[in-house]
C-alpha positions as CSV (number, residue, x, y, z in Angstrom):
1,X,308.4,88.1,-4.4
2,X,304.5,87.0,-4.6
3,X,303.0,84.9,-2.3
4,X,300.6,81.3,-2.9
5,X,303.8,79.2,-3.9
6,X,302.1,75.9,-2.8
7,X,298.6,76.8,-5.4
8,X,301.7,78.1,-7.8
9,X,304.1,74.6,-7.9
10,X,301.9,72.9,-10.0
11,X,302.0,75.6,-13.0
12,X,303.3,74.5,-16.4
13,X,304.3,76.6,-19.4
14,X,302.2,76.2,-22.5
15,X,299.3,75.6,-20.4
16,X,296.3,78.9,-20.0
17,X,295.1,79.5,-16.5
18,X,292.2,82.4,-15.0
19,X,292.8,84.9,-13.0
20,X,292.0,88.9,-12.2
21,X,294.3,91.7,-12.3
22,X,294.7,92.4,-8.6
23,X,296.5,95.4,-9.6
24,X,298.3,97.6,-12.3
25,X,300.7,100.6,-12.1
26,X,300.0,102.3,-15.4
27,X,303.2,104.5,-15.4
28,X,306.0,101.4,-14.6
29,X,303.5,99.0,-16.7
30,X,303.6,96.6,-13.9
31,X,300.4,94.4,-12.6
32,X,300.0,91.4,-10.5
33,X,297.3,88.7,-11.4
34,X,295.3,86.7,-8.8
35,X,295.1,83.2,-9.8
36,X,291.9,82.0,-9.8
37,X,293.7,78.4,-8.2
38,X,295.0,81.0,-5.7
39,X,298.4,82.9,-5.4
40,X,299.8,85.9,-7.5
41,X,301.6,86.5,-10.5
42,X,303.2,89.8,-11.7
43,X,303.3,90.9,-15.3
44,X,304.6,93.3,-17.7
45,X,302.7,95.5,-19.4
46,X,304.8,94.1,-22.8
47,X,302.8,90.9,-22.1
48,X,299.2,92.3,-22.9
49,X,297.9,91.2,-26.1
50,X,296.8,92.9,-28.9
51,X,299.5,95.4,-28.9
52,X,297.9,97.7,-25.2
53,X,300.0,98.7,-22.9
54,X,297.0,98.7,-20.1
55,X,294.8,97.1,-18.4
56,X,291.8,97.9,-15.7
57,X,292.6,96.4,-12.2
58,X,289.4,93.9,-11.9
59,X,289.6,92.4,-14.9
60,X,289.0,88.6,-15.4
61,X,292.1,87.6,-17.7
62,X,293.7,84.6,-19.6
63,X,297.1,83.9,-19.2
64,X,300.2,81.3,-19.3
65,X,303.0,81.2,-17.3
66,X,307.1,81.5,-17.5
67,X,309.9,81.3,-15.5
68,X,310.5,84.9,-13.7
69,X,313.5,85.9,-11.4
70,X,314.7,84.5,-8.4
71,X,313.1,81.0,-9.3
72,X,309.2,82.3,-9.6
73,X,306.7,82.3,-11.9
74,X,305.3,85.5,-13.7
75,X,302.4,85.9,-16.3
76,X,302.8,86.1,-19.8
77,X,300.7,86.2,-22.9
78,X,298.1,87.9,-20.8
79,X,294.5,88.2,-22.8
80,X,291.4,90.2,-21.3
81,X,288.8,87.4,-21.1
82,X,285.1,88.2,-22.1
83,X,282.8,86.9,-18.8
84,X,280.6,85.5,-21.8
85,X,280.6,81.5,-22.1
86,X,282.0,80.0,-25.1
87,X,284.6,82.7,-25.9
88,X,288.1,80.6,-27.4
89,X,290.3,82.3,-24.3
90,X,288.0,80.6,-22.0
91,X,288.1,77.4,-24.1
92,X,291.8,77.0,-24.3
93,X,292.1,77.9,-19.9
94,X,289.6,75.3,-19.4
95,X,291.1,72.7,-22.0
96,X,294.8,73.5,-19.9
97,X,294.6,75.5,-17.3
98,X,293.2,76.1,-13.5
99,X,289.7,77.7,-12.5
């Protein structure tokens, strides 16, 4: 389904990773994220928090990962991230996560 399954194998749920929306259908609510460690993940629009339903392709995010169909990974718990150090999103990715 997405490609960069080599940069992807080492993901683990729990753990907060970096990344931009590539992209983002607003009408089926579906995105993919480019992981900042390289490959791409596609998301719901259910999994944007603080209740939005949207998001602007380009935007540096937060994010954890979960089991998707067919044995892949897809984003979840995804959290606009603020390009200003010392934000907690950007604590908890760099305490856990790639980037």
């Amino acid at each position: 389904m997405r490609t960069g399954g080599d940069q992807l194998a080492g993901m683990r749920p729990g753990a907060r990773y970096r990344g931009r929306v590539r992209s983002f259908d607003d009408p089926r609510g579906l995105g993919v994220i480019a992981a900042d460690g390289g490959g791409e993940l596609a998301f719901h629009c259910t999994e944007i928090a603080g209740g939005t339903r949207t998001i602007d392709t380009g935007r540096a995010v937060i994010f954890s990962v979960r089991p998707g169909p067919g044995g892949t990974w897809e984003a979840a718990s995804v959290e606009p991230r603020c390009d200003r150090a010392g934000t907690e999103a950007d604590a908890d990715a760099d305490a856990g996560g790639t980037g």
